[in-house]
PABAFI-875122 format. One record per residue (C-alpha): x, y, z; chain; residue number from 1. Coordinates in Angstrom, 1 decimal. Example, Ala and Ser with C-alpha at 12.3 -4.5 7.8 and 13.67 -1.06 7.14 Angstrom:
REM PABAFI-875122
- X;Y;Z;chain;resi
- 12.3;-4.5;7.8;A;1
- 13.7;-1.1;7.1;A;2
***
This chain:
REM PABAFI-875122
- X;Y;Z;chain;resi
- 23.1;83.9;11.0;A;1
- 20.3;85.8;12.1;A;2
- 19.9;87.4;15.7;A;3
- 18.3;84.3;17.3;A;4
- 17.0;86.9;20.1;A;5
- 13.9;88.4;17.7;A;6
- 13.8;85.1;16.0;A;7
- 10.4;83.5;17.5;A;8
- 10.1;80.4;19.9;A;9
- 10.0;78.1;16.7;A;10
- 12.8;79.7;14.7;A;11
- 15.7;77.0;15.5;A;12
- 15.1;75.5;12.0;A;13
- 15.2;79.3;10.3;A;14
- 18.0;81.5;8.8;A;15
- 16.1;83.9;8.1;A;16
- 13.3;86.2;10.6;A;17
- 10.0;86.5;8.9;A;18
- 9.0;89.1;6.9;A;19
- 7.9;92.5;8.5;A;20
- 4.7;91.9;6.4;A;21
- 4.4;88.4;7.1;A;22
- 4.7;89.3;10.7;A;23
- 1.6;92.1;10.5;A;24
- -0.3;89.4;8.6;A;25
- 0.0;86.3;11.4;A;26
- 0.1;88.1;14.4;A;27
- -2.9;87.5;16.4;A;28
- -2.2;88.9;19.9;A;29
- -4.3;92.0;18.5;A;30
- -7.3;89.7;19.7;A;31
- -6.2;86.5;21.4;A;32
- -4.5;88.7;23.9;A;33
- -8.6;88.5;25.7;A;34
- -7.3;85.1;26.6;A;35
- -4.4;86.4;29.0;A;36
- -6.7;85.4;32.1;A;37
- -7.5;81.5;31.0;A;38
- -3.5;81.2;29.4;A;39
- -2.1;82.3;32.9;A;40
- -4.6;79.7;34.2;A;41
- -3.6;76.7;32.1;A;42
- 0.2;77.5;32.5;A;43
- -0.2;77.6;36.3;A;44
- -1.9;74.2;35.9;A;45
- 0.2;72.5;33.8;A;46
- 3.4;73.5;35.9;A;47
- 2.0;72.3;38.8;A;48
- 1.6;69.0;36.5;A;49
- 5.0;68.9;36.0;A;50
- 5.8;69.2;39.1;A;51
- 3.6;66.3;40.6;A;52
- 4.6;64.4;38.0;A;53
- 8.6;65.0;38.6;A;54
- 9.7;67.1;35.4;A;55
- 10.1;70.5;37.6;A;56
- 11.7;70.4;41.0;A;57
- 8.9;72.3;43.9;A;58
- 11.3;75.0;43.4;A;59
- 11.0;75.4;39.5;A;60
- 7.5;75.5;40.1;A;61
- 7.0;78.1;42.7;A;62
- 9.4;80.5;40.8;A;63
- 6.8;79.7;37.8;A;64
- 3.8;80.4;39.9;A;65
- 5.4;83.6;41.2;A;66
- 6.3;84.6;38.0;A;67
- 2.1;84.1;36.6;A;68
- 1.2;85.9;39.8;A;69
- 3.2;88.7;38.6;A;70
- 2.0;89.3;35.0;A;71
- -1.5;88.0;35.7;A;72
- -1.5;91.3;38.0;A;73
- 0.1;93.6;35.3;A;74
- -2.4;91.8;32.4;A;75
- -5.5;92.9;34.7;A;76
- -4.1;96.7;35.3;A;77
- -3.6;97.0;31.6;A;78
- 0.4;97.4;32.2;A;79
- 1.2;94.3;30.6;A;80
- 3.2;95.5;27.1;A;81
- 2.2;93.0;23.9;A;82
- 4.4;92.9;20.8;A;83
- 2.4;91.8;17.4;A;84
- 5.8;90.1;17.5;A;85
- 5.7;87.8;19.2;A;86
- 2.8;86.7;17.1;A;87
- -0.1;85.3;20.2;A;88
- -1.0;85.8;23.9;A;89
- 1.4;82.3;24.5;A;90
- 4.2;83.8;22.9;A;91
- 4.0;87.0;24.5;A;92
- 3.5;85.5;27.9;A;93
- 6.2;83.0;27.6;A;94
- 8.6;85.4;26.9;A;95
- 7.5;87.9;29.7;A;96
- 7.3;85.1;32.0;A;97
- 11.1;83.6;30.4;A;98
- 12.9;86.6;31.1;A;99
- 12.0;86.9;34.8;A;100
- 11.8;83.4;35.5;A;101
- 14.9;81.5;34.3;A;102
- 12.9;78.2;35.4;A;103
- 9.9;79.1;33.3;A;104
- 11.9;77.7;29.7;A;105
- 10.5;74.3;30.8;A;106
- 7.1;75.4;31.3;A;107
- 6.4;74.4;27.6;A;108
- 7.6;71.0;28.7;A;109
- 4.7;68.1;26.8;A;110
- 2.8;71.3;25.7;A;111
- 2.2;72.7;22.2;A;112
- 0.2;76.0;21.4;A;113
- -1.9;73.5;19.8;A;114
- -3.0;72.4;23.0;A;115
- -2.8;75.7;24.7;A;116
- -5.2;77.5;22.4;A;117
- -8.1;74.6;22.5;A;118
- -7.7;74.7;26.5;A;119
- -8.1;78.3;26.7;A;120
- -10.8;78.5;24.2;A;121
- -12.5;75.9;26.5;A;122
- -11.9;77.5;29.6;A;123
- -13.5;81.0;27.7;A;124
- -16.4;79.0;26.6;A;125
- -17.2;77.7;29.9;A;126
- -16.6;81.5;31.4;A;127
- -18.8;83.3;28.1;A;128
- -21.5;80.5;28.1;A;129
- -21.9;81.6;32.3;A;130
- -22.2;85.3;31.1;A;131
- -24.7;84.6;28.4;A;132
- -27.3;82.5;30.7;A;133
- -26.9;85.4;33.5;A;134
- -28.0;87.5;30.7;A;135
- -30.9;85.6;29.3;A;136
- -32.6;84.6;32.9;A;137
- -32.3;88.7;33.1;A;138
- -34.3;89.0;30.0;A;139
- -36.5;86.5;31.0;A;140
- -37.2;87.9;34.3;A;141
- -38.0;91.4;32.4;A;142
- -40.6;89.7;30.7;A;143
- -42.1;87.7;33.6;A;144
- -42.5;90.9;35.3;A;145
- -43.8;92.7;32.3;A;146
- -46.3;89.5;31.5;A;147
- -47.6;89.3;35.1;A;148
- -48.1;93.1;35.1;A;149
- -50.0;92.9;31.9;A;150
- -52.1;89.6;32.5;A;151
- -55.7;91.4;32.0;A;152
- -54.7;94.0;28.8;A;153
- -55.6;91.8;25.7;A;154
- -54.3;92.6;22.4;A;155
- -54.9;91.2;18.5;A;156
- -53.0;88.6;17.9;A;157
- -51.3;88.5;14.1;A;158
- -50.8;86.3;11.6;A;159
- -49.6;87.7;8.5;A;160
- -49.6;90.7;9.8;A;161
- -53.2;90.4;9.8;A;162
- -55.5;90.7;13.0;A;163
- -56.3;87.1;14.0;A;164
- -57.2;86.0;17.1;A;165
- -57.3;87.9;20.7;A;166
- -54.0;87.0;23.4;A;167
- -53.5;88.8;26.5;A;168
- -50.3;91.1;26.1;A;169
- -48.7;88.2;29.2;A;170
- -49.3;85.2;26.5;A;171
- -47.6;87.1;23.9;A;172
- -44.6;88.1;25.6;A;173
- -44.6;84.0;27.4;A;174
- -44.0;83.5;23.7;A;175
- -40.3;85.0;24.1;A;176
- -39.8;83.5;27.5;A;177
- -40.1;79.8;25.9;A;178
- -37.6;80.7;23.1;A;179
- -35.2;82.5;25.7;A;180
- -35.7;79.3;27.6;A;181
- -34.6;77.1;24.7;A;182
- -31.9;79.4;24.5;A;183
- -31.0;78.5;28.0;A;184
- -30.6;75.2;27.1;A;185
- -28.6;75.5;24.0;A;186
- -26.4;77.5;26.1;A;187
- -26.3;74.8;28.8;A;188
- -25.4;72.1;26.2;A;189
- -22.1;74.3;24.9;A;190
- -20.9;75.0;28.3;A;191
- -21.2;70.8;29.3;A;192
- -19.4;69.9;25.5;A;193
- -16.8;72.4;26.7;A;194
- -16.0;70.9;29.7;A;195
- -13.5;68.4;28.5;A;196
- -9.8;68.8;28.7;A;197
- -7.3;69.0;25.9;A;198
- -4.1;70.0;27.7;A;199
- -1.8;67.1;27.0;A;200
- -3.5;66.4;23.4;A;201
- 0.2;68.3;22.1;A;202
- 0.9;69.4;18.5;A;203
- -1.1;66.0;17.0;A;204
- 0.5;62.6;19.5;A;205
- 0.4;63.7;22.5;A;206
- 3.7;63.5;24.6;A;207
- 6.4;60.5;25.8;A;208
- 6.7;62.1;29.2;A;209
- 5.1;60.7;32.5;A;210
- 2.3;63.7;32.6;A;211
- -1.2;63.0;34.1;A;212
- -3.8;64.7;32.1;A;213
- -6.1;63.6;35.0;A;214
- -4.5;66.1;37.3;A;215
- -4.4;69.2;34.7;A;216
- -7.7;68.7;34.1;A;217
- -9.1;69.2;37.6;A;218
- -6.7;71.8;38.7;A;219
- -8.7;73.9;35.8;A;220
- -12.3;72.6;36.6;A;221
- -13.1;70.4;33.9;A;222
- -14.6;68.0;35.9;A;223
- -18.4;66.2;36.0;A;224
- -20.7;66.5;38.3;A;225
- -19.1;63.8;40.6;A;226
- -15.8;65.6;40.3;A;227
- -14.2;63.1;37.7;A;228
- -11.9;64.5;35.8;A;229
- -13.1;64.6;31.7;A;230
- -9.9;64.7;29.3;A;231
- -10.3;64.4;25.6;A;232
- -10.1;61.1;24.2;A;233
- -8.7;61.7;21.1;A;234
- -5.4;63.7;20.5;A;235
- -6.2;64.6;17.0;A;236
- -9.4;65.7;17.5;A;237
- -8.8;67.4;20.2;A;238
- -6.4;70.1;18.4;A;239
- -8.2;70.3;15.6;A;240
- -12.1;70.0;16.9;A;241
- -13.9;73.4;16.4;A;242
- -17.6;72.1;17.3;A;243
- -17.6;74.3;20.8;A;244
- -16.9;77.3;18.4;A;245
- -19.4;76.2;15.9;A;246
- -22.1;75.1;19.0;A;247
- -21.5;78.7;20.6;A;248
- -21.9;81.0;18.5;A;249
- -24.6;79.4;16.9;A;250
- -26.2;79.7;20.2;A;251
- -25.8;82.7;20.3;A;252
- -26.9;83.4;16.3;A;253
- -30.4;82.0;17.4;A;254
- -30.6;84.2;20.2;A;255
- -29.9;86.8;18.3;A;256
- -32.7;86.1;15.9;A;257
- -35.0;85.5;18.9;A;258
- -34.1;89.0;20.0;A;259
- -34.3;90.8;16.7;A;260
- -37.9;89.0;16.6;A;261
- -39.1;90.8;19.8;A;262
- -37.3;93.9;18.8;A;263
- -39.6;93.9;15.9;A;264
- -42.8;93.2;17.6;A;265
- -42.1;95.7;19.9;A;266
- -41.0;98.3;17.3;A;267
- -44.7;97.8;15.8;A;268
- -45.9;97.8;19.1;A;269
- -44.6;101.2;19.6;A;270
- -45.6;103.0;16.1;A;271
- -48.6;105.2;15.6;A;272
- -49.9;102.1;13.8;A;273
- -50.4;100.1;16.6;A;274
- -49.9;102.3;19.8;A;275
- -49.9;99.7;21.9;A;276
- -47.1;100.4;24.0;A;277
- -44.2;103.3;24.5;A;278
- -40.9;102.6;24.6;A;279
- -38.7;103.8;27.3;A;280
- -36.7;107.2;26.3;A;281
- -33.2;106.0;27.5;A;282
- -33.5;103.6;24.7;A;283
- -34.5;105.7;21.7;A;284
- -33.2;108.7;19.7;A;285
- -34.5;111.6;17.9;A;286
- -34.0;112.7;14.9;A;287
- -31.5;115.7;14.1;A;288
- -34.1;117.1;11.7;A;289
- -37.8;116.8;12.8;A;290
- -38.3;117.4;16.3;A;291
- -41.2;115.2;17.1;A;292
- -39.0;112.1;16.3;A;293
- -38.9;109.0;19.1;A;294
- -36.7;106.3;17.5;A;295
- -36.4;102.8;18.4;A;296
- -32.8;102.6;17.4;A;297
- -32.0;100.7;20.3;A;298
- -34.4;97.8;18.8;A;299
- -33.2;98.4;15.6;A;300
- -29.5;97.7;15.7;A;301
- -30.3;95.2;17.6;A;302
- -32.3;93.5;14.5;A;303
- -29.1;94.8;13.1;A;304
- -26.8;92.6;15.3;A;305
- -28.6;89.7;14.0;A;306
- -27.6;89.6;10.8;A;307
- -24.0;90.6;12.2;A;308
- -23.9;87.5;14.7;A;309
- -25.2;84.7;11.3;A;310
- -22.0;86.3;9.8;A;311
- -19.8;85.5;12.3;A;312
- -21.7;81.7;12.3;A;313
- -21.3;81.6;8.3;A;314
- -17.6;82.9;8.4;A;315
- -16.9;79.6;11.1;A;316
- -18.8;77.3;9.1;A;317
- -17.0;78.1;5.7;A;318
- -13.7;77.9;7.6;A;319
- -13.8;74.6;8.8;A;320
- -15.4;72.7;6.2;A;321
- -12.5;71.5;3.9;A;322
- -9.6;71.7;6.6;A;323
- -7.7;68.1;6.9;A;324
- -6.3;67.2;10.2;A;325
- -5.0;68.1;12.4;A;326
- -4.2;71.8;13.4;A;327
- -4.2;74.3;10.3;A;328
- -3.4;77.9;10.1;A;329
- -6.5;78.4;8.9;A;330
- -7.7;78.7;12.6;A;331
- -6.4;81.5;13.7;A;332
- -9.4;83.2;12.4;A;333
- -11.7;81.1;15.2;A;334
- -11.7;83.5;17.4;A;335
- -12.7;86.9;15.9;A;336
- -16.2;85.7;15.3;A;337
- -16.5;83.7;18.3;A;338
- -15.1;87.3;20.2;A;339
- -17.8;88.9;18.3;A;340
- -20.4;87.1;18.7;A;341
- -20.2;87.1;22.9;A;342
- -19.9;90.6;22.7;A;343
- -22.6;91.6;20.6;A;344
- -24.5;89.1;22.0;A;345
- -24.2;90.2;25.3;A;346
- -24.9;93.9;24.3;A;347
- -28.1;93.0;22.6;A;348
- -29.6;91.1;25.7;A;349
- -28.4;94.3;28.2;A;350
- -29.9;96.5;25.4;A;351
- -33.6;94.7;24.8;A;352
- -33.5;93.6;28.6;A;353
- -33.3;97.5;29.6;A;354
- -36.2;98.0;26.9;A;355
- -38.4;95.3;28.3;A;356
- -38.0;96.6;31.9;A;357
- -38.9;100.3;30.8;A;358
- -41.8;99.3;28.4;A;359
- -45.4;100.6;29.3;A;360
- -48.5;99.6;28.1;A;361
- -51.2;101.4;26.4;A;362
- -54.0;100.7;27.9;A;363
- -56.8;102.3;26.6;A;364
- -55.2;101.7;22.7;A;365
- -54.8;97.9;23.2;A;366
- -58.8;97.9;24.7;A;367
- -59.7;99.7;21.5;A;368
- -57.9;97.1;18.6;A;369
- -59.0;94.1;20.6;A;370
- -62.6;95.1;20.7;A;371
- -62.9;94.2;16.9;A;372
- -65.5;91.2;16.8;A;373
- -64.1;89.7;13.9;A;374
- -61.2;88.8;16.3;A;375
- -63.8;86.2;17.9;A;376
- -64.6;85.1;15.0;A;377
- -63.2;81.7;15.2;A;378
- -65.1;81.6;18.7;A;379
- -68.6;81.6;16.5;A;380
- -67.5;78.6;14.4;A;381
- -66.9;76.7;17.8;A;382
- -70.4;77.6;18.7;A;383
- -71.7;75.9;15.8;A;384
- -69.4;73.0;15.7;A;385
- -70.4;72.2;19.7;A;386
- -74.2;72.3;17.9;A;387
- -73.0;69.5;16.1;A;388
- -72.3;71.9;12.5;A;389
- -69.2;70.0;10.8;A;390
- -66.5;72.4;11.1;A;391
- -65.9;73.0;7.1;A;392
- -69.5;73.7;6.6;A;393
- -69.3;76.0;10.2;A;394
- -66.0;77.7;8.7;A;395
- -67.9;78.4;5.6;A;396
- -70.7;80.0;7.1;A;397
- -69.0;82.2;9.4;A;398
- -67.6;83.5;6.3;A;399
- -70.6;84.4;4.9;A;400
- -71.7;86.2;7.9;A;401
- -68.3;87.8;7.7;A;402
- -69.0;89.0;4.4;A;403
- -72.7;90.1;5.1;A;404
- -71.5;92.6;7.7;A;405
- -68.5;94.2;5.7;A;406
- -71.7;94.7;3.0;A;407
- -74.0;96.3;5.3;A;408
- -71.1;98.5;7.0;A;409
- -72.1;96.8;10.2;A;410
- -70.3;95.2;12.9;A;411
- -70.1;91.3;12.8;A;412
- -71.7;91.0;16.4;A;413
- -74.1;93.7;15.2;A;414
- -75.9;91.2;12.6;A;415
- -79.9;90.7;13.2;A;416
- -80.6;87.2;14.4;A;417
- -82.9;86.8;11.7;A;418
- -80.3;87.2;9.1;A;419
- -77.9;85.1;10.6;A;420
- -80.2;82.5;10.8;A;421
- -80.3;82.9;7.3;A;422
- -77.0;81.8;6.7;A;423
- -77.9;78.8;9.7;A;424
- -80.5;77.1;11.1;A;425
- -78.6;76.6;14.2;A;426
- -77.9;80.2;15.3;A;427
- -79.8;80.9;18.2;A;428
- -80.3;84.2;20.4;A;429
- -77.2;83.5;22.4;A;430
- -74.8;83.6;19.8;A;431
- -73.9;87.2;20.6;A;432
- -72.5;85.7;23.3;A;433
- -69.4;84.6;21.7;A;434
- -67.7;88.3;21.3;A;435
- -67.8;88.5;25.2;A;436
- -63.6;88.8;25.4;A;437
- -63.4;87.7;28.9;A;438
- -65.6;84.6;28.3;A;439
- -63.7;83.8;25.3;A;440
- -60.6;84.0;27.5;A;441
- -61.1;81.9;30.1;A;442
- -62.5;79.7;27.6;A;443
- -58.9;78.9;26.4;A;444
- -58.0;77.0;29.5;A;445
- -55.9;74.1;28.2;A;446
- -52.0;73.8;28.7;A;447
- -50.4;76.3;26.1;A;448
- -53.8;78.4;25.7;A;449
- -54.0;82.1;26.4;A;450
- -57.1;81.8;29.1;A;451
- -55.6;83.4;32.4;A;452
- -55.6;80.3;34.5;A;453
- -52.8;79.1;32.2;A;454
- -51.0;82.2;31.7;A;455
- -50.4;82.6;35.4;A;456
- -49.7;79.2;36.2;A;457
- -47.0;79.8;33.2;A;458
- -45.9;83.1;35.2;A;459
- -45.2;80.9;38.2;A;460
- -43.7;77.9;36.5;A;461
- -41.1;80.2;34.8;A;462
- -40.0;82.0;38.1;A;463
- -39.7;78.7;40.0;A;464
- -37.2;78.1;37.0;A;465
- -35.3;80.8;37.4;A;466
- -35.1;80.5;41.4;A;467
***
């Protein structure tokens, strides 16, 4: 026989310890081990379970809770020894908290690490998905700052790339507060499916002990809004359900795209192209071999980190869609991408957040591109159409006019009335008046438009959001 002291907790129905190799290639305290805080948690709560319930004495208990106390301490100072092992956080815990506490060899009592993990990963979800909205009402109050300062600098708008129509440099960043909003409540909609409790699911049947799942849950908060305990409802499911990892860090996939989207505008923004705006220094580089190099790698790698976070999506999605139930080995490799994805995640909002907030504005470059007339171009084929011109026939002869000025190297509001009323009848002296930007601003004054009225009350709305 085998020295049953290095075999693991499971090893009763082995002869034979695992394979060194086999042992380097299971382990996974190397990254579950970031669960120590939320595993200390649910052990304290299910002993105290036990205990109400009459499977530990008070005294059992206390020793238990003394013994969590003790390691949770030496986990947060970094003194806490793992051992690949002992293969997960549970097992190294268990046996830390074993060899102190006699008593604590019935703290797996109705438990399975089936159980454990899915309650931990819960209790991380609802803990990360508290992290990431800090992070994107910071973002968002970067922007509403940055909006409000910049409500009067108007910029081209793009589509295609292609000058289109004139924003204000507010509207355009309001853009990213409404996606960073949806974000919010994506976000919201993880932590709430998180919140139920699996603790008691077991390995796949649940238990034939006396516990009350009722009272584990609310000792670890997953509670409603009335404070009514929310347990899973299916024990299967429950150990073998991987939506909240799925939900998560596709959550946190989309923010990353919506952040790699501003990155990029911004990068433009920032490039002798465009000039629109300078980019703080503390988030850019140089370049180790020409000197007058100011790099947006900060924006970059975080277009970077998008691609990185639909990975970690993609590596979850393939791994879960052929597994039967219940619980397979298979998801073990859950976490690494979910890890990954809070992380980087995280990072990328700090990063573009610190951008945002150091961002300045060029004036007297943004005044120069939005001064192009063929910007208000549209704005002449309203004037028409409120003359009663069918739009098509207004579209097509603002075209024309469009054309006739590229031909005479002229400026489209530089066109002779005479030979725009060439093109149409219709065109009187004040159509002229239709490249006056501010008029054509406050023009746009309908819910969602870029006039001023509506950017500000926008402005407003979002901050009483966030307060």
């Amino acid at each position: 026989m085998s020295d049953s002291s290095k075999q693991a907790t499971w090893g009763g129905r082995f002869s034979e310890n695992p394979a060194e190799l086999m042992l380097r290639f299971s382990e996974s305290v190397s990254f579950d081990q970031r669960l120590a805080s939320f595993d200390l948690q649910c052990s304290e709560a299910h002993s105290a379970m036990l205990a109400e319930v009459g499977l530990l004495s008070e005294e059992e208990k206390a020793a238990i809770h003394g013994g969590l106390h003790q390691i949770k301490s030496e986990v947060e100072s970094g003194k806490f020894s793992w051992d690949e092992a002992l293969e997960d956080v549970h097992m190294n815990i268990e046996k830390a908290l074993t060899e102190r506490v006699p008593e604590a060899a019935k703290l797996h009592t109705a438990r399975s690490r089936n159980d454990q993990i899915a309650t931990d990963m819960r209790l991380f979800f609802k803990s990360a998905c508290l992290e990431i909205e800090a992070g994107l009402k910071a973002i968002i109050s970067a922007l509403l700052e940055q909006a409000e300062k910049n409500q009067s600098i108007y910029i081209p708008g793009y589509t295609h790339l292609q000058r289109a129509q004139p924003v204000s440099v507010a509207h355009h960043l309001l853009a990213y507060v409404e996606m960073f909003g949806r974000d919010l409540d994506r976000i919201a909609f993880v932590y709430d499916s998180a919140n139920w409790c699996p603790l008691g699911s077991g390995a796949i049947a649940g238990s034939t002990l006396p516990i009350d799942r009722e009272f584990t849950a609310k000792a670890l908060g997953f509670v409603d809004a009335a404070g009514n305990a929310r347990v899973t409802r299916n024990s299967m499911d429950a150990v073998s359900d991987r939506d909240a990892h799925l939900d998560f860090t596709y959550s946190c996939s989309l923010i990353g795209l919506h952040l790699s989207r501003l990155a990029e505008d911004l990068i433009l923004w920032c490039s002798s192209e465009f000039g629109f705006a300078e980019l703080p220094q503390n988030f850019c580089t140089g370049s180790s071999l020409m000197p007058q190099k100011k790099n947006p790698d900060a924006l970059e790698l975080v277009r970077g980190k998008a691609g990185r976070l639909i990975g970690d999506l993609q590596s979850l999605l393939t791994m879960v869609k052929g597994l039967p139930l219940t619980y397979n080995r298979d998801l073990q490799e859950d976490k690494p991408p979910v890890f990954d994805a809070f992380l980087q995640t995280l990072l990328s909002l700090q990063v573009v957040e610190g951008v945002v907030t150091g961002l300045k504005m060029e004036v007297d470059k943004c005044a120069t591109a939005v001064s192009d007339p063929n910007l208000l171009a549209t704005d002449v084929v309203d004037y028409l159409a409120q003359r009663g011109v069918p739009f098509r026939e207004a579209h097509h002869a603002i075209g024309a006019l469009v054309a006739l000025a590229e031909s005479e190297s002229v400026s489209l509001n530089e066109l002779p009335l005479d030979a725009v009323q060439e093109i149409h009848s219709v065109f009187e002296a004040d159509w002229v008046e239709c490249f006056d930007l501010g008029r054509a601003m406050a023009s746009r004054d309908q819910v969602g438009m870029p006039g001023p009225v509506q950017v500000a009350a926008q402005i407003k709305g979002w901050k009483t959001r966030l307060e």
